[in-house]
N, C-alpha and C positions, 0 to 999 in steps of 0.2 A: 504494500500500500504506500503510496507517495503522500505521504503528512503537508511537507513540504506545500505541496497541490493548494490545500485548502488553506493555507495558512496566506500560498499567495494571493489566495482569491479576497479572502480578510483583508489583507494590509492594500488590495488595490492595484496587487500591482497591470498592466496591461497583457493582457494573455486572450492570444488570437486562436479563432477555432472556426470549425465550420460542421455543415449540419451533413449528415449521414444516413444514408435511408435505403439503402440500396444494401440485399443479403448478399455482400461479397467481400468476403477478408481485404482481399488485391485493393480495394477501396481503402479501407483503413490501414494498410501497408505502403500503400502511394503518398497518402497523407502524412502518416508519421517523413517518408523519405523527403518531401517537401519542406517539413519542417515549423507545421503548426503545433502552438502550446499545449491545446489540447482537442477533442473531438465532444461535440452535441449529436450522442445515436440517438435515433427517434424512435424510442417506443410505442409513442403515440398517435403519430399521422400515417407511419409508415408500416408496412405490413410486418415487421422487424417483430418475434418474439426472442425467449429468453436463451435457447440453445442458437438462433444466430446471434442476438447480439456477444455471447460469449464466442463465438469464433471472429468478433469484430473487436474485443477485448485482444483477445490471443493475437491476434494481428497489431494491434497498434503495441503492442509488449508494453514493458513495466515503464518508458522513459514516455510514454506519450499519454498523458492522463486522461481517462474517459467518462463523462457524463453523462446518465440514463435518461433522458423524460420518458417516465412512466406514465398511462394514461389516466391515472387517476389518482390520489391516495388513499390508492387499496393497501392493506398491509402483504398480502400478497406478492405485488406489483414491487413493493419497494424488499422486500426479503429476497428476492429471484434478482432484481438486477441490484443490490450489494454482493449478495452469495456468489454472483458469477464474475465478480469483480470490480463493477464500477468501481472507480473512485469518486462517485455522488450520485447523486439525484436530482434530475428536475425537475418540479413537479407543476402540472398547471389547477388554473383556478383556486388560486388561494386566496380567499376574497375575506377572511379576520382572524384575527390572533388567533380564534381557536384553530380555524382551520393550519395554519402556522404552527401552533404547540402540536397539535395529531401529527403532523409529517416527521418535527424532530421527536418526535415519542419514538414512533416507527423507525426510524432510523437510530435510535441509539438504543445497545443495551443496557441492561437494567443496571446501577439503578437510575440510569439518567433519564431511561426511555423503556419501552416492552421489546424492541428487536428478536425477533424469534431466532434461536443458537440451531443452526443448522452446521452440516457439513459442505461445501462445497470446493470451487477454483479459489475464492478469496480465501482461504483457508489452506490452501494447499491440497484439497483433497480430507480436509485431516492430519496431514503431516504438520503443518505451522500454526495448527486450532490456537493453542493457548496466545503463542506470537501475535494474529491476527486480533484474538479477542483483546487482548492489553493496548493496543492503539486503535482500533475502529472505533472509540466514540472520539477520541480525538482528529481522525486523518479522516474519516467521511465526509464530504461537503454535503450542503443542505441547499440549495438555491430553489425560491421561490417563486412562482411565475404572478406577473399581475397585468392581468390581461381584461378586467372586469372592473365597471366604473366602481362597484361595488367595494372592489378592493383599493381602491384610490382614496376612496373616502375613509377606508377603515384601517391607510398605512403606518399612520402613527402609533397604532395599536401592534401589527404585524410587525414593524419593525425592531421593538421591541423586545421580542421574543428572542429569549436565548436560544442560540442553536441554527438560527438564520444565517446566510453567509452571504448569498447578495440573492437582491431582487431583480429577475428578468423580467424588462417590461416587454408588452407585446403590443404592440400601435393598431394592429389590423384586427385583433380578437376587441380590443379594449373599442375601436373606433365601432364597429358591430354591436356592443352592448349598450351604446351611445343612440343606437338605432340609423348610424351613418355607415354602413361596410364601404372597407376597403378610402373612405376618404380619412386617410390620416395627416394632411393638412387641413382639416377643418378645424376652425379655433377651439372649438367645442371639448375634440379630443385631443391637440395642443394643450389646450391649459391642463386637460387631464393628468398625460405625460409630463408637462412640465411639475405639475402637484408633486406625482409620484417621486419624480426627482430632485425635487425640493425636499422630501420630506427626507428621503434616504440618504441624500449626503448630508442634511442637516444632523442625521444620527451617528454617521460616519460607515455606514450600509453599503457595499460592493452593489455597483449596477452594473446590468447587462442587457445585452439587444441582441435582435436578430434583423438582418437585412439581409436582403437577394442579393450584392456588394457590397464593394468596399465605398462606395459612391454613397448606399445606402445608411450603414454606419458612422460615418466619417462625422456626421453633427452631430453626432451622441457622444463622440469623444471627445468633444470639444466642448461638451456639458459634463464631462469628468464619467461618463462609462467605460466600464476597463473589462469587463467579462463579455467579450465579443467571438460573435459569429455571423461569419458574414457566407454565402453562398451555398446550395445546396449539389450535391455530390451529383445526382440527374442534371440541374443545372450548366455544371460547371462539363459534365460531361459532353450535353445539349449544345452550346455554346460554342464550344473548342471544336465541336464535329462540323456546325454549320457555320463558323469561320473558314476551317480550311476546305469544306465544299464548294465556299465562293469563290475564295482565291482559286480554288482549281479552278470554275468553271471562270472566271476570267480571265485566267491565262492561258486557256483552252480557245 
């Protein structure tokens, strides 16, 4: 487990990543080789369960830290991708402290949290059980998704909460619950974003984003977000293939 990980993610520092969806190691083996911080696998949007995202752990190995979003906070959801390795969780719609206290419960063993003691890869199998148990409530990240005006309004509260490690905002889910999709320059859900970020760096709270680029992200660093992901793995795939189709057919 990389301590280290979550400790950067606390103090702020800027760690680049990107989003992952696609069930193929070779993905998170290209990434590690590129040389991003770390990786956001999607358990949530993307057809990704728990025995692939463990062969997307195994692939990005022990120096490229990895990120679950689970699609809920199921205690389920969150026992299957720490057991299989992550080094945290994403979770979405956390819209109040309690929702908050439930995910670091679920994530830490007792007596911090209820964590259920299972055997798995973060364990070694079993081989490193005791190793693993004596830092996993320390080296786990916790990052909470606020995607819901709901949770905008109740971040003073959320943020608070011990055991939080930064809050990902989500501009497109958050602008949808506003009753605007997909207009996330509307002041409406501006000011929203702007709240949530207000209130987080006012606590001293790690934030983070997801953009489709780096074009996207780029003004959230410049409002002090450091837990970035910018582009998705289809995407970046997509992109790269119908750039160099054009250039052939215009040099054709």
């Amino acid at each position: 487990m990389d301590v280290r990980f979550r400790e950067r993610i606390r103090a702020g520092d800027r760690l680049l990543g990107t989003l992952v969806t696609l069930n193929a190691p070779e993905v998170a083996e290209v990434m590690r080789l590129v040389g991003f911080d770390w990786l956001f696998l999607d358990g949530e949007h993307s057809p990704l369960e728990a025995a692939s995202l463990q062969r997307l752990l195994q692939a990005a190995g022990p120096d490229l830290p990895c990120l679950v979003r689970v699609p809920e906070a199921g205690e389920a959801f969150v026992k299957k991708a720490l057991d299989i390795g992550a080094a945290g969780i994403v979770v979405p719609m956390v819209n109040t402290a309690e929702d908050a206290e439930r995910v670091v419960r679920l994530a830490r063993y007792t007596p911090q949290g209820n964590r259920g003691v299972g055997l798995g890869r973060a364990h070694g199998y079993g081989l490193r059980f005791r190793d693993y148990l004596d830092q996993a409530n320390e080296g786990v990240s916790v990052v909470v998704q606020a995607e819901h005006i709901r949770a905008v309004e109740q971040m003073e509260d959320i943020v608070r909460v011990d055991g939080v490690d930064a809050v990902l905002v989500g501009p497109y889910d958050l602008s949808a619950s506003l009753g605007r999709p997909g207009e996330v320059a509307h002041p409406e859900v501006v000011a929203a974003v702007e709240r949530a970020t207000s209130v987080c760096r006012g606590a001293g709270v790690s934030l983070g984003v997801f953009g489709i680029d780096a074009r996207a992200v780029r003004p959230y660093v410049e409002r002090g977000y450091t837990l970035l992901v910018a582009g998705v793995d289809t995407m970046l795939l997509g992109n790269a293939a119908s750039g160099l189709l054009e250039d052939l057919r215009s040099g054709a």
